[in-house]
C-alpha positions in Angstrom: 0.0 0.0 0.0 1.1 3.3 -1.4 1.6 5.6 2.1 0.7 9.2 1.4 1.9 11.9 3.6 -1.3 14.7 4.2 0.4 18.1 5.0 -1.6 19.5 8.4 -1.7 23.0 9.4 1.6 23.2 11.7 3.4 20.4 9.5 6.0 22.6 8.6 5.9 23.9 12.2 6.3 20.0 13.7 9.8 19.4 11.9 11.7 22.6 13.3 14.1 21.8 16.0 13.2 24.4 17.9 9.9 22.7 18.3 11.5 19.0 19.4 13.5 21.4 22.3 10.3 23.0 23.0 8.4 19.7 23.6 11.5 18.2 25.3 11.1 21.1 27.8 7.6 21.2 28.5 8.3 17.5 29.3 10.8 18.3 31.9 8.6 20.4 33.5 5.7 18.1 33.7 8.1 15.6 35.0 9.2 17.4 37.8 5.5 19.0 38.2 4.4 15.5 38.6 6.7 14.7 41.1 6.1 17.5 43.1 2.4 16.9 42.9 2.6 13.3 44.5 5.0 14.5 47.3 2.8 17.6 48.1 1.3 16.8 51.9 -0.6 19.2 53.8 -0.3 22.7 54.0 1.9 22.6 50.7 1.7 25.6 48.3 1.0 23.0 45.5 -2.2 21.9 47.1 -3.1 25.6 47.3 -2.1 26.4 43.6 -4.2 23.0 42.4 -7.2 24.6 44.6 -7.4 28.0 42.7 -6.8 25.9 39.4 -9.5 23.8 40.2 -11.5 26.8 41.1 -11.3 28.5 37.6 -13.6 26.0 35.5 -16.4 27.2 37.5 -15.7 30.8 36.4 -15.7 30.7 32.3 -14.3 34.2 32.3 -11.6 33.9 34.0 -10.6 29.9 32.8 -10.9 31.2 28.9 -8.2 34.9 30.4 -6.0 32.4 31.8 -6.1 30.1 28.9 -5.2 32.6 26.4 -2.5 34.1 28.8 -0.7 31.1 28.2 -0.4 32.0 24.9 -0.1 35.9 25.3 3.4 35.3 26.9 5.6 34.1 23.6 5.4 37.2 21.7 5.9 39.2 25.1 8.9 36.9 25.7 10.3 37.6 22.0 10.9 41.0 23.0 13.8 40.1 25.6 17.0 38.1 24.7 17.6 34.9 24.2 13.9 34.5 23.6 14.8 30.7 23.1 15.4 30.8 26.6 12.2 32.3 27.5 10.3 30.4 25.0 11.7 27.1 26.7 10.8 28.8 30.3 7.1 29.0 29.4 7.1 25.9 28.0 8.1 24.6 31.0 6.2 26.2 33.8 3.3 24.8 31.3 4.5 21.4 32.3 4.9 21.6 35.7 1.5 23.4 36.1 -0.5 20.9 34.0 1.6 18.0 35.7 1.6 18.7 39.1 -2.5 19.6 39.2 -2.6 16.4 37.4 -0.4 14.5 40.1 -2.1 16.5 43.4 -5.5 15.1 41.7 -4.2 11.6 41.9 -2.5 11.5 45.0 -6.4 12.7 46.3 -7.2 9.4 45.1 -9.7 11.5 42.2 -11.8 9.7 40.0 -11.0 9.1 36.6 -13.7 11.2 35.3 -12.2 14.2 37.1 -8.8 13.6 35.9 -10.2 12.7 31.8 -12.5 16.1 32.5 -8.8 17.7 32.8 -6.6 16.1 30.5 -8.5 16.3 27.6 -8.8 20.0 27.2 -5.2 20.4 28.6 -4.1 18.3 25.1 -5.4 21.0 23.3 -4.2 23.7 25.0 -0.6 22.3 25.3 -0.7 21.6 21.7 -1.5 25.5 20.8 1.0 26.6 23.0 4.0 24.7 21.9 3.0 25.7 18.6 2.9 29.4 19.2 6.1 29.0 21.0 7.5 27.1 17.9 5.8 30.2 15.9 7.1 32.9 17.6 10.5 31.5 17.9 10.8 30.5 13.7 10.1 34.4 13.4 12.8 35.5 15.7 15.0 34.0 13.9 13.6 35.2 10.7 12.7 31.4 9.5 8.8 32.9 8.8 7.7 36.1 8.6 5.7 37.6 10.8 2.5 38.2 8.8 2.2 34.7 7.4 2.1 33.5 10.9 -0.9 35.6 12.2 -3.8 33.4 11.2 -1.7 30.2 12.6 -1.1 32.4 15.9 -4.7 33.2 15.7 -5.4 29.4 15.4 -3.9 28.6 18.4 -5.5 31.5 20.4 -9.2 30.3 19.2 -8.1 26.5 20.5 -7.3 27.7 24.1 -9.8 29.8 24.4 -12.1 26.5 23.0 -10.0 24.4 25.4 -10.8 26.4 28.3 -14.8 26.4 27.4 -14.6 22.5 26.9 -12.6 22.6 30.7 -15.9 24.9 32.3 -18.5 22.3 30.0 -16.9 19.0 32.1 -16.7 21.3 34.7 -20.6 22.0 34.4 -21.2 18.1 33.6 -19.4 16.9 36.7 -21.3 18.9 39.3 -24.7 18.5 38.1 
């Protein structure tokens, strides 16, 4: 069988280094996210960042602000040198946010409807922020011009923002 490669919307944007260092960074991150997470006891500043995290679904506002955030910080962090270096940073603190609410959620013994209700829309929002780090970072170094990457930027804002409302919708399905 005759395999046929379909070009995607970021398939140019998947086979830049600088987006294999980005991933490998947001992994680290989540790694040592997660194992603060399932250390965190009592009293912990990690259980009290998980409970204002947790807090935000019920407030669609403020979940959809915080979700675009996310993604308002690359071009901010372009403006200061090396922006690899903070490009890689908010990658990162991504990663140790998503994986250490993830980890604090298990090690409350959480159902796995709970912890699916998270996941899920964190995929997509992980997966728009990589790629407008990966965006912004091919433009500082001049490998795309800025104006062709607007509607992809714009892309990725609209899927947090729609990651954010699918977070308050399980949000809304769980309590009821």
């Amino acid at each position: 069988m005759n395999k046929r490669h379909i070009p995607g919307f970021f398939d140019a944007l998947a086979r830049t280094p600088s987006f294999v260092f980005l991933c490998s960074m947001f992994l680290c991150g989540a790694a040592a996210g997660g194992l603060t997470g399932l250390h965190a006891t009592e009293g912990d500043c990690a259980l009290e960042l998980t409970a204002l995290l947790r807090e935000l679904p019920g407030q669609a506002g403020k979940s959809v602000l915080c979700a675009v955030l996310w993604l308002v910080l690359p071009p901010a962090a372009a403006l200061f040198r090396p922006a690899a270096l903070w490009l890689s940073g908010i990658a990162a603190a991504r990663g140790f946010v998503l994986a250490l609410s993830l980890a604090v959620a298990v090690a409350q013994g959480e159902g796995a409807a709970v912890l699916a209700a998270e996941a899920l829309p964190a995929v997509i929002s992980v997966s728009a922020l990589l790629a407008a780090c990966t965006l912004v970072w091919e433009c500082t170094q001049n490998a795309a011009p800025w104006a062709k990457s607007r509607a992809p930027f714009a892309l990725c804002l609209a899927s947090a923002a729609l990651s954010a409302l699918l977070r308050v919708f399980f949000a809304i399905l769980l309590a009821g």
